[in-house]
SEMI-260145 format. One record per residue (C-alpha): x, y, z; residue number from 1; residue in three letters. Coordinates in Angstrom, 2 decimals. Example, Ala and Ser with C-alpha at 12.3 -4.5 7.8 and 13.67 -1.06 7.14 Angstrom:
% SEMI-260145
r c1->12.30	c2->-4.50	c3->7.80	num->1	residuo->ALA
r c1->13.67	c2->-1.06	c3->7.14	num->2	residuo->SER
***
This chain:
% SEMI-260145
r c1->0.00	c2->0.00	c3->0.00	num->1	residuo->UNK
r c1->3.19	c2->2.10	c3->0.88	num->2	residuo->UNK
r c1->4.35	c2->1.70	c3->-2.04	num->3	residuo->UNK
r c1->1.69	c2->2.15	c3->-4.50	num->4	residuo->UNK
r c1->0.68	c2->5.64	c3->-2.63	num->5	residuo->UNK
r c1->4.24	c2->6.68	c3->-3.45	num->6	residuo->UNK
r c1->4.04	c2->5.79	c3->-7.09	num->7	residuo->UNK
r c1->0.40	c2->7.38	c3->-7.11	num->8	residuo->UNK
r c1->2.27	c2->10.37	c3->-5.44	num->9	residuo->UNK
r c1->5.15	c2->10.71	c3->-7.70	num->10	residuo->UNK
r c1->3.51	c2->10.15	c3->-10.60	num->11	residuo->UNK
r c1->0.45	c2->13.02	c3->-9.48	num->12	residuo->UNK
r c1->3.82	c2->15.26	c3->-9.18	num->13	residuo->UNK
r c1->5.49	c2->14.35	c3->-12.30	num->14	residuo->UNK
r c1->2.11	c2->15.67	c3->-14.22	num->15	residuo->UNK
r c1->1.82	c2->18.57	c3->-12.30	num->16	residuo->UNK
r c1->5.16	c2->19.61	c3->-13.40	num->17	residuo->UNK
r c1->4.13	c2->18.89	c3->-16.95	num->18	residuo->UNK
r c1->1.42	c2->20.93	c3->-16.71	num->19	residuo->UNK
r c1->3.46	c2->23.99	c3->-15.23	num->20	residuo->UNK
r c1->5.67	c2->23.50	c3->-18.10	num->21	residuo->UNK
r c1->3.17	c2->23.55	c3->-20.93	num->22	residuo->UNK
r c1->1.81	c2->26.67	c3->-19.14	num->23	residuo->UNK
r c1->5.04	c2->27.81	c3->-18.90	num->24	residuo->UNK
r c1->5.25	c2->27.55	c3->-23.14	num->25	residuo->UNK
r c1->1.93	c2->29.64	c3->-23.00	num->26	residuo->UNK
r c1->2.71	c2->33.07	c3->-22.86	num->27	residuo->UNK
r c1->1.92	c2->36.78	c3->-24.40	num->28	residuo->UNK
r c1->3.81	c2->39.00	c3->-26.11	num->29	residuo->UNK
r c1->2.75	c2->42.71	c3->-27.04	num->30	residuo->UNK
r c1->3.53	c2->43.99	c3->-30.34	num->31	residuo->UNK
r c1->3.05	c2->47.55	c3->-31.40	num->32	residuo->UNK
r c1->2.94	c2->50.59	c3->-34.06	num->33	residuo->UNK
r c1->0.59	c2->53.85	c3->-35.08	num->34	residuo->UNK
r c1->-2.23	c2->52.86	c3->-37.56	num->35	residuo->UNK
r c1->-0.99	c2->51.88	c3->-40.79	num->36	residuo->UNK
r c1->-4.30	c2->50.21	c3->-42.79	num->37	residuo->UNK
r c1->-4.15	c2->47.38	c3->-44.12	num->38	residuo->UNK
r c1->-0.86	c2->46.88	c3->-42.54	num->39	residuo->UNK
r c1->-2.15	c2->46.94	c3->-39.01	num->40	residuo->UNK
r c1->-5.06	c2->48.74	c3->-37.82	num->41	residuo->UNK
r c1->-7.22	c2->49.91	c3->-34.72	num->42	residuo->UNK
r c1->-6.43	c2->48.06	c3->-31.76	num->43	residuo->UNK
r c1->-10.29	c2->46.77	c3->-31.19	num->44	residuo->UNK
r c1->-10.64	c2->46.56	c3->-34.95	num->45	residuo->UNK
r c1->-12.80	c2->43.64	c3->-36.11	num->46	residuo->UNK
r c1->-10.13	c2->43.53	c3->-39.10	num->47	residuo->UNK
r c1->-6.75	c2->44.53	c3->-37.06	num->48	residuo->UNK
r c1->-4.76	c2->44.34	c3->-40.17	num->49	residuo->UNK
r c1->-2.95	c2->41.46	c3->-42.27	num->50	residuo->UNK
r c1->0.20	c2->41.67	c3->-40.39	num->51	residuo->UNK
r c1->-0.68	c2->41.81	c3->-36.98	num->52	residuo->UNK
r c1->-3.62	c2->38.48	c3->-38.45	num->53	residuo->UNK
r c1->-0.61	c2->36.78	c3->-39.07	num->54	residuo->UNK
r c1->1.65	c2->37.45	c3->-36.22	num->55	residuo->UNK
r c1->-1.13	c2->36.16	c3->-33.89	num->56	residuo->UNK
r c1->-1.64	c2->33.01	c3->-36.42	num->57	residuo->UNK
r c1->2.02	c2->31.97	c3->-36.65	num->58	residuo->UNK
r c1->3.51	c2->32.24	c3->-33.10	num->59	residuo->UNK
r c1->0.11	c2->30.99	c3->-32.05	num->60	residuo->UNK
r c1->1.11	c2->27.62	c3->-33.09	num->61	residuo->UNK
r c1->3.99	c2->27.94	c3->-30.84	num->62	residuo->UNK
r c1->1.55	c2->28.95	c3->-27.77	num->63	residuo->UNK
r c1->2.11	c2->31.96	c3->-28.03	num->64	residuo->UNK
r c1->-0.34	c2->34.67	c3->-27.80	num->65	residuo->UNK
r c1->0.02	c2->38.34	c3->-28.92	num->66	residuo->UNK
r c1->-1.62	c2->41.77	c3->-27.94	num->67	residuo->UNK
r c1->-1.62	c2->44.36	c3->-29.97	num->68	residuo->UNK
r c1->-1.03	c2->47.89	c3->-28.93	num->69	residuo->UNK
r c1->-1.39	c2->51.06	c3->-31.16	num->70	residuo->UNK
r c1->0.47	c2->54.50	c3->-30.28	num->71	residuo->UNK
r c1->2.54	c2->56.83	c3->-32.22	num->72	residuo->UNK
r c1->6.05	c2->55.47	c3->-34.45	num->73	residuo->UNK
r c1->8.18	c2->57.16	c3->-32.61	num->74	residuo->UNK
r c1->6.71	c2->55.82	c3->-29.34	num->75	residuo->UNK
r c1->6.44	c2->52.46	c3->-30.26	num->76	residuo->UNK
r c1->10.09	c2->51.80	c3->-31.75	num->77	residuo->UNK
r c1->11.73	c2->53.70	c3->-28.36	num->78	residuo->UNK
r c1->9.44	c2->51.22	c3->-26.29	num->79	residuo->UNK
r c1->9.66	c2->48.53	c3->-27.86	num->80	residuo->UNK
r c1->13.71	c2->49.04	c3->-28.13	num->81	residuo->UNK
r c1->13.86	c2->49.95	c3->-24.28	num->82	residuo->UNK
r c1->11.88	c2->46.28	c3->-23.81	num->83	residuo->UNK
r c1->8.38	c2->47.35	c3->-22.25	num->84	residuo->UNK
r c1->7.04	c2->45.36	c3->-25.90	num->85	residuo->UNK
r c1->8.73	c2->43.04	c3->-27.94	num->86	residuo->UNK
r c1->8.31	c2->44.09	c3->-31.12	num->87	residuo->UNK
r c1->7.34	c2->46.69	c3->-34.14	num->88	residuo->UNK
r c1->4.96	c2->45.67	c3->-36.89	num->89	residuo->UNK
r c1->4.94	c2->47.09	c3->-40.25	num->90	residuo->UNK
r c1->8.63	c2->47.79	c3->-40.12	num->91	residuo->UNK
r c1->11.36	c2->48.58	c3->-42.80	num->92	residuo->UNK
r c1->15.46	c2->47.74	c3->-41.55	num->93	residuo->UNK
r c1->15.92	c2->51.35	c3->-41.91	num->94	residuo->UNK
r c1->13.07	c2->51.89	c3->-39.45	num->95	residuo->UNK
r c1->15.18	c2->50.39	c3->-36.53	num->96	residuo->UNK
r c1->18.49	c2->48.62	c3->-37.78	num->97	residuo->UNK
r c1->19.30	c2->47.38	c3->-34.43	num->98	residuo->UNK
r c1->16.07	c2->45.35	c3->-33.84	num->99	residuo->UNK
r c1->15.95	c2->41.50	c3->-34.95	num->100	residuo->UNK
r c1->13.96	c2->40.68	c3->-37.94	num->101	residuo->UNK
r c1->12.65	c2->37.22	c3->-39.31	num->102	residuo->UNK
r c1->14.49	c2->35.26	c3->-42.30	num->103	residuo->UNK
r c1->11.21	c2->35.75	c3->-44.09	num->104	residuo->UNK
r c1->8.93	c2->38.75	c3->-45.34	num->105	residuo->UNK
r c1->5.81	c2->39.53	c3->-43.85	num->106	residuo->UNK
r c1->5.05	c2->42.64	c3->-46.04	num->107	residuo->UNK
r c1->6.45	c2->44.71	c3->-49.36	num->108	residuo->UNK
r c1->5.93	c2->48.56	c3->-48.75	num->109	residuo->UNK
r c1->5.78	c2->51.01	c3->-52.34	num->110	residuo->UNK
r c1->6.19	c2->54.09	c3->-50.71	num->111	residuo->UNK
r c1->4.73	c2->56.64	c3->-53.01	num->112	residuo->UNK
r c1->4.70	c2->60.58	c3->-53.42	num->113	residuo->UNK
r c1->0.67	c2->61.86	c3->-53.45	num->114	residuo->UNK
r c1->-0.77	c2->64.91	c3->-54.34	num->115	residuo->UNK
r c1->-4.62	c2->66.23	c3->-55.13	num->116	residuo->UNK
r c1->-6.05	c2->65.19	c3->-58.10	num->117	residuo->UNK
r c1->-6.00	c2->68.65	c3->-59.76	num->118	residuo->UNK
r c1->-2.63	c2->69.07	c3->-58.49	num->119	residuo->UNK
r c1->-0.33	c2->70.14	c3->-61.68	num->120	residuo->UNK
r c1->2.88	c2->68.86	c3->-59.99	num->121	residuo->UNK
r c1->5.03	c2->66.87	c3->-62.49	num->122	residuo->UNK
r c1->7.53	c2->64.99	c3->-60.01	num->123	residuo->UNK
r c1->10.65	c2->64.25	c3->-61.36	num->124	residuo->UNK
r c1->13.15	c2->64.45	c3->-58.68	num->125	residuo->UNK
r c1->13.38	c2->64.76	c3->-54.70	num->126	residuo->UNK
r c1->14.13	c2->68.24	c3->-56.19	num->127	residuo->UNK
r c1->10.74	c2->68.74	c3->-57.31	num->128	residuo->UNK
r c1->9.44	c2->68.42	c3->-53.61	num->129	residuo->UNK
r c1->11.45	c2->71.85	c3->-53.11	num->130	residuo->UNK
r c1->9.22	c2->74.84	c3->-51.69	num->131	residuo->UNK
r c1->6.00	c2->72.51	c3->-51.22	num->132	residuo->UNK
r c1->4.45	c2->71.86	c3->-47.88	num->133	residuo->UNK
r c1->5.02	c2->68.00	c3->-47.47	num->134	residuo->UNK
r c1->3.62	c2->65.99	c3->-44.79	num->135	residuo->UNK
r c1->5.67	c2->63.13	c3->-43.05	num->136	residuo->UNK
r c1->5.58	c2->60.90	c3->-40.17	num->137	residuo->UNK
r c1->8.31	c2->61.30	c3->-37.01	num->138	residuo->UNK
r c1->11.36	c2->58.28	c3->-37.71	num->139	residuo->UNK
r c1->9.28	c2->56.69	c3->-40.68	num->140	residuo->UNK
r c1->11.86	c2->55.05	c3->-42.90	num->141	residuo->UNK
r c1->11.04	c2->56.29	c3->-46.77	num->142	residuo->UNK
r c1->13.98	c2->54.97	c3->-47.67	num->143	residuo->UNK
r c1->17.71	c2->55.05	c3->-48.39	num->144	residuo->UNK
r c1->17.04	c2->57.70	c3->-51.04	num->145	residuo->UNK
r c1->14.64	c2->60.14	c3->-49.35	num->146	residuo->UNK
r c1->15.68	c2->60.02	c3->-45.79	num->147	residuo->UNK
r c1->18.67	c2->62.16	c3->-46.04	num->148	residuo->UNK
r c1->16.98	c2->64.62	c3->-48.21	num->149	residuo->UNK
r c1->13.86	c2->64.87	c3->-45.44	num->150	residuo->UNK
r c1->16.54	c2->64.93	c3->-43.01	num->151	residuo->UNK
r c1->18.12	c2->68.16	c3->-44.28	num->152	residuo->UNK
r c1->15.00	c2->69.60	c3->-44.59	num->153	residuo->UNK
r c1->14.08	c2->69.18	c3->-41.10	num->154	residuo->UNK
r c1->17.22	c2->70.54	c3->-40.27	num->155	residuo->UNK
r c1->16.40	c2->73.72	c3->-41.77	num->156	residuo->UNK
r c1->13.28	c2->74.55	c3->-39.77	num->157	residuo->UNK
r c1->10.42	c2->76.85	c3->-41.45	num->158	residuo->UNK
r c1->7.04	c2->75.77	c3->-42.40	num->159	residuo->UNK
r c1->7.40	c2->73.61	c3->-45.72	num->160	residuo->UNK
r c1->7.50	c2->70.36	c3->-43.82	num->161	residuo->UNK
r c1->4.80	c2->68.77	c3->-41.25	num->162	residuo->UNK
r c1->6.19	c2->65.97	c3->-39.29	num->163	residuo->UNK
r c1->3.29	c2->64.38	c3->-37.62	num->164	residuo->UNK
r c1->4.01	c2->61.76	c3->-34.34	num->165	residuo->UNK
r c1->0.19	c2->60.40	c3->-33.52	num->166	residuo->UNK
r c1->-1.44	c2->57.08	c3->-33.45	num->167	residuo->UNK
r c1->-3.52	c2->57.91	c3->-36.39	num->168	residuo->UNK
r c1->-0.46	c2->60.11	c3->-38.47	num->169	residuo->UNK
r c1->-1.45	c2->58.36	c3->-42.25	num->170	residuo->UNK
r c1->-5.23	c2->59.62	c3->-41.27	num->171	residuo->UNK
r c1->-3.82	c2->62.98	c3->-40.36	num->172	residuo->UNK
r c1->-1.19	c2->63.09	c3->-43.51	num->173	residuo->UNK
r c1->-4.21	c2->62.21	c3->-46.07	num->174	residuo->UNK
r c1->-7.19	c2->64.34	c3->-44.41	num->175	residuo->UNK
r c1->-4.67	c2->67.22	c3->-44.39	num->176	residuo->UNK
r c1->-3.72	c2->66.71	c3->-48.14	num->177	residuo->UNK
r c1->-6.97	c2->66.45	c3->-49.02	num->178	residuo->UNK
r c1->-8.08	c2->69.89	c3->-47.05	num->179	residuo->UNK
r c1->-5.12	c2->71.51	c3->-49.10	num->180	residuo->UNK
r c1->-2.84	c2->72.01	c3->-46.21	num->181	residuo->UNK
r c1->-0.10	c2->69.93	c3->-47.43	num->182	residuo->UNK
r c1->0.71	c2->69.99	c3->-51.02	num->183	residuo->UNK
r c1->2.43	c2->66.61	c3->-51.12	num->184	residuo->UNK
r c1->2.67	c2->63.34	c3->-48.85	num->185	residuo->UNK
r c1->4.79	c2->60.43	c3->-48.76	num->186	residuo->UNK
r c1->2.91	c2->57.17	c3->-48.01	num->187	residuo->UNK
r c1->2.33	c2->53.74	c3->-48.92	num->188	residuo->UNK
r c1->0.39	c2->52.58	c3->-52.10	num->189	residuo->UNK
r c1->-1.74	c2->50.33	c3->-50.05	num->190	residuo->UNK
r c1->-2.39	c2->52.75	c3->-47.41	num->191	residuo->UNK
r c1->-3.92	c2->55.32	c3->-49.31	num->192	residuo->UNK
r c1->-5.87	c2->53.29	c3->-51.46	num->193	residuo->UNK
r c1->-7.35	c2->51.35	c3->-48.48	num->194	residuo->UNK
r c1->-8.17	c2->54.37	c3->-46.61	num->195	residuo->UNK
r c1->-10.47	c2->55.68	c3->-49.60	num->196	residuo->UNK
r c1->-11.90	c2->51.98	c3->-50.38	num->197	residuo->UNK
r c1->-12.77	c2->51.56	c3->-46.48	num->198	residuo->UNK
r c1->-14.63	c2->54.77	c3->-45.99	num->199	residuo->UNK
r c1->-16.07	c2->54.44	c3->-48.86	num->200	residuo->UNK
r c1->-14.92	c2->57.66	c3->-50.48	num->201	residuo->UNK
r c1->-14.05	c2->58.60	c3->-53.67	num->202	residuo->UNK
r c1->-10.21	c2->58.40	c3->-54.14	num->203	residuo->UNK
r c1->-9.25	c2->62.31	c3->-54.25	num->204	residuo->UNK
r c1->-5.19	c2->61.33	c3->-54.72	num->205	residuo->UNK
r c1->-2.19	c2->60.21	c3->-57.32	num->206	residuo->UNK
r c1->0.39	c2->59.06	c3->-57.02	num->207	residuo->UNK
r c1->2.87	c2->61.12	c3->-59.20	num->208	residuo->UNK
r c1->5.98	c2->58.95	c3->-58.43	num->209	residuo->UNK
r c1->7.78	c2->56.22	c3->-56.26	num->210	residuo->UNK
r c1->10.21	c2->57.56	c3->-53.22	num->211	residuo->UNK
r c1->12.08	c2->53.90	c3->-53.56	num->212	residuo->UNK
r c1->14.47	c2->53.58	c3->-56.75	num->213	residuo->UNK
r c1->14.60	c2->50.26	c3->-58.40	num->214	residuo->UNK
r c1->17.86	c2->49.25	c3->-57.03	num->215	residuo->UNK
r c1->16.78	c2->49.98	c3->-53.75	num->216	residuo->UNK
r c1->13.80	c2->47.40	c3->-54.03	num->217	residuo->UNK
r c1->15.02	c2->46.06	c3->-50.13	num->218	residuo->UNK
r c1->13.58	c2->49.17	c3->-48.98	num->219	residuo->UNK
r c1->10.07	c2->47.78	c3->-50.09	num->220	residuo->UNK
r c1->10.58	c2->44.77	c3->-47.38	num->221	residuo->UNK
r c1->8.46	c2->45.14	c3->-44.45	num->222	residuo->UNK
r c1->8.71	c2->42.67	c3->-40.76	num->223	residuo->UNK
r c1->7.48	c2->42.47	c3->-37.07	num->224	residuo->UNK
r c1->10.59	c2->42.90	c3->-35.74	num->225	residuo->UNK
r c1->11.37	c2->42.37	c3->-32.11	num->226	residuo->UNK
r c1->13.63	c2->44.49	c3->-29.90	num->227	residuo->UNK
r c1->17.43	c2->43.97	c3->-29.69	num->228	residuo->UNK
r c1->17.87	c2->43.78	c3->-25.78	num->229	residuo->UNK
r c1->15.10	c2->40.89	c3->-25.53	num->230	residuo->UNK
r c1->16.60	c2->37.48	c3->-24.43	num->231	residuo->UNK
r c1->13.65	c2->35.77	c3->-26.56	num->232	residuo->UNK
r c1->13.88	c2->38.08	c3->-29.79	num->233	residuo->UNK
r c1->15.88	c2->35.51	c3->-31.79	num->234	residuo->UNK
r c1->13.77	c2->32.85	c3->-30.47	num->235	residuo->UNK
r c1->10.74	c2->34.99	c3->-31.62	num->236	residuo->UNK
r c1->11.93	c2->35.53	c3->-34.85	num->237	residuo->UNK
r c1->12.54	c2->32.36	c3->-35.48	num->238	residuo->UNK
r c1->9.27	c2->30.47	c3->-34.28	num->239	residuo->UNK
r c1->7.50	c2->33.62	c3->-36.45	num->240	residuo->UNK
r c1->9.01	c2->32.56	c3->-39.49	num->241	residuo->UNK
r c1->8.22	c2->29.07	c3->-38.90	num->242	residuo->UNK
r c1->4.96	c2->29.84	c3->-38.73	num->243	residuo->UNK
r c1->4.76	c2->32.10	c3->-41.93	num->244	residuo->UNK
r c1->6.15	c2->29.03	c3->-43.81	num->245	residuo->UNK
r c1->3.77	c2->26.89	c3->-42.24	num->246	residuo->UNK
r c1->0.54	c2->29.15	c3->-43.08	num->247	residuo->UNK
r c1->2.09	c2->29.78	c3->-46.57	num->248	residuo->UNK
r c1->2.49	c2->26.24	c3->-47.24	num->249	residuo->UNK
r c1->-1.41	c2->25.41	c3->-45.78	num->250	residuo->UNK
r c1->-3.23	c2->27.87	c3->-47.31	num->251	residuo->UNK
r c1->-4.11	c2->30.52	c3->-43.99	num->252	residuo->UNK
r c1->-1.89	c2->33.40	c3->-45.10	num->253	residuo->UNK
r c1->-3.85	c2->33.52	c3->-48.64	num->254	residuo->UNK
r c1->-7.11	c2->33.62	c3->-46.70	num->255	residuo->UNK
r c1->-6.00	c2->36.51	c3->-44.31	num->256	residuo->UNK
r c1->-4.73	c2->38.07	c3->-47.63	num->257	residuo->UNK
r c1->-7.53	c2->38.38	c3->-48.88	num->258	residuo->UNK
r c1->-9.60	c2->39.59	c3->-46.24	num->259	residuo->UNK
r c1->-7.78	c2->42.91	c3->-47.19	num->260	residuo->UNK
r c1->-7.50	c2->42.37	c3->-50.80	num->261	residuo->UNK
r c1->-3.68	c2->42.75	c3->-51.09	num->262	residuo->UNK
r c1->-3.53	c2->38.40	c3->-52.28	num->263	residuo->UNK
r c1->-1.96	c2->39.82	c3->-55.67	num->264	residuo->UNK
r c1->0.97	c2->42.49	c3->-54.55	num->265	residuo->UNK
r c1->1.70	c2->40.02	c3->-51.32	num->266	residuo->UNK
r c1->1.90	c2->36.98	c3->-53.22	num->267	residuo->UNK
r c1->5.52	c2->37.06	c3->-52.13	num->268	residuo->UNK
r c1->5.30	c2->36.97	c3->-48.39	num->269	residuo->UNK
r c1->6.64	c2->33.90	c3->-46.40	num->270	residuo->UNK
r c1->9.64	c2->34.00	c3->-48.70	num->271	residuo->UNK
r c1->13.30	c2->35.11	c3->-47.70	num->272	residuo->UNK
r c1->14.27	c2->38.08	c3->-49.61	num->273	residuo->UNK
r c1->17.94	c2->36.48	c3->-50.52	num->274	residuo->UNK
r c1->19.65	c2->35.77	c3->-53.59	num->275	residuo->UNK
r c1->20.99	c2->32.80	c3->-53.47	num->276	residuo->UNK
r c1->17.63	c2->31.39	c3->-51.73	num->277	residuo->UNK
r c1->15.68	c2->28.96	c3->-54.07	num->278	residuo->UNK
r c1->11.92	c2->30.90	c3->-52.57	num->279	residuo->UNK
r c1->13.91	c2->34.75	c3->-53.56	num->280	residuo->UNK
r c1->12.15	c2->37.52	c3->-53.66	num->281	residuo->UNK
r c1->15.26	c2->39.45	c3->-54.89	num->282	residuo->UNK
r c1->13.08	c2->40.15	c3->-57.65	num->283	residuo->UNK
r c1->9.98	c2->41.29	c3->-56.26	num->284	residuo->UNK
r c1->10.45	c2->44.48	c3->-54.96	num->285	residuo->UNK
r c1->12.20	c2->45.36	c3->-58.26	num->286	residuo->UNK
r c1->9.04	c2->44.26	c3->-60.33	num->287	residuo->UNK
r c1->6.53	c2->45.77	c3->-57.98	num->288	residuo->UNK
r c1->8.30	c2->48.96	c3->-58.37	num->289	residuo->UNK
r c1->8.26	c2->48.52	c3->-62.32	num->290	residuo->UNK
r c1->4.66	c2->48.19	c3->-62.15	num->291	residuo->UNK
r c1->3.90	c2->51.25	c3->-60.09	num->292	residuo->UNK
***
């Protein structure tokens, strides 16, 4: 009788602890940005957003669960770098170098230059930007290109250039363009287009150029990418881009694709934006940019 109560004992404790440890594998992590449509979107959005759908879809199948938290770019990447969240979605490597990023793309970005439709502009350089009133957002990335030229701008003070830092900047950007109290904006294809097509509103903008050249397509590339002093980021990264593969391979990442309509421009996602990799997208970016 001694004996069996022991092994009834010892066995009782043995699945307890195997119980801790699978809750132990169960865990959150928050991951954060400013509204960026169809990107990521409100934080009690039925429709958060692609990226943050498949964030919460991939490291879910490693027990993992994710919150999403929206507040202003600038915010987010000096929080999420400092540790209080673990990572950034909708970001470019020029957005925060230092941060970890998957192996494999969860996004391609065609940053554009908008104006009014009756707007006469002819864009043919960053030159041709000079003495209008742009709108930007505070430590967006636009590029290897554009973000020195923005940055001397900035430098020089006066009125000619808005930098916005609020959760809902690309609202702000557009509804000011719109009003005529910028004269240009720089923002992504998909984000304009899906913030006329979800209000239902006539689309009042073109697109008179790209701010990306051709041969700097990487710039299109966009991750969740998790902060540089996190003991887990690497871990993260890696179980996220696991997951991607899995969801490309099964069929979910099409069928969160096109819950936002972007199935045809993201048909590269999942895939590792290397040359020598037999799923490249080296090309991608290049021929996305072509097209624009």
């Amino acid at each position: 009788m001694i004996k069996r109560t022991f092994l009834y004992s010892s066995l009782a404790i043995a699945l307890s602890l195997a119980s801790m440890a699978m809750a132990n594998d169960q865990h959150t992590i928050t991951i954060t940005a400013d509204e960026w449509c169809p990107y990521n979107c409100g934080e009690g959005d039925e429709n958060p957003g692609y990226m943050v759908e498949i964030v919460r879809a991939a490291l879910g199948k490693s027990g993992i669960d994710v919150v999403y938290k929206v507040m202003p770019w600038s915010q987010a990447i000096e929080k999420t770098r400092a540790g209080e969240y673990e990572a950034l979605v909708g970001a470019a490597r020029g957005d925060a170098p230092d941060f970890l990023f998957p192996d494999v793309l969860q996004g391609i970005s065609i940053n554009q230059i908008w104006v009014r439709k009756d707007s006469a502009m002819e864009y043919k350089n960053l030159n041709s930007l000079n003495g209008l009133k742009l709108g930007i957002i505070e430590d967006y990335s636009y590029g290897k290109k554009v973000d020195p030229y923005l940055k001397k701008r900035i430098s020089k003070g006066g009125d000619d250039i808005k930098v916005i830092s609020s959760e809902n900047a690309t609202e702000s950007n557009i509804s000011e363009l719109v009003a005529g109290n910028l004269d240009v904006i720089l923002e992504d294809k998909n984000v304009v287009e899906y913030y006329f097509a979800s209000r239902n509103l006539p689309m009042a903008l073109k697109a008179v150029g790209n701010s990306v050249d051709i041969q700097d397509y990487e710039d299109t590339f966009i991750y969740v990418a998790f902060g540089p002093g996190n003991p887990k980021a690497k871990e993260y990264a890696k179980l996220l881009t696991k997951g991607v593969q899995e969801m490309r391979r099964n069929g979910e990442l099409n069928a969160i694709l096109a819950k936002y309509n972007v199935s045809g421009t993201y048909q590269f996602l999942g895939k590792k934006p290397d040359r020598t990799d037999a799923n490249s997208t080296s090309e991608a970016g290049t021929e996305l940019l072509k097209a624009e």
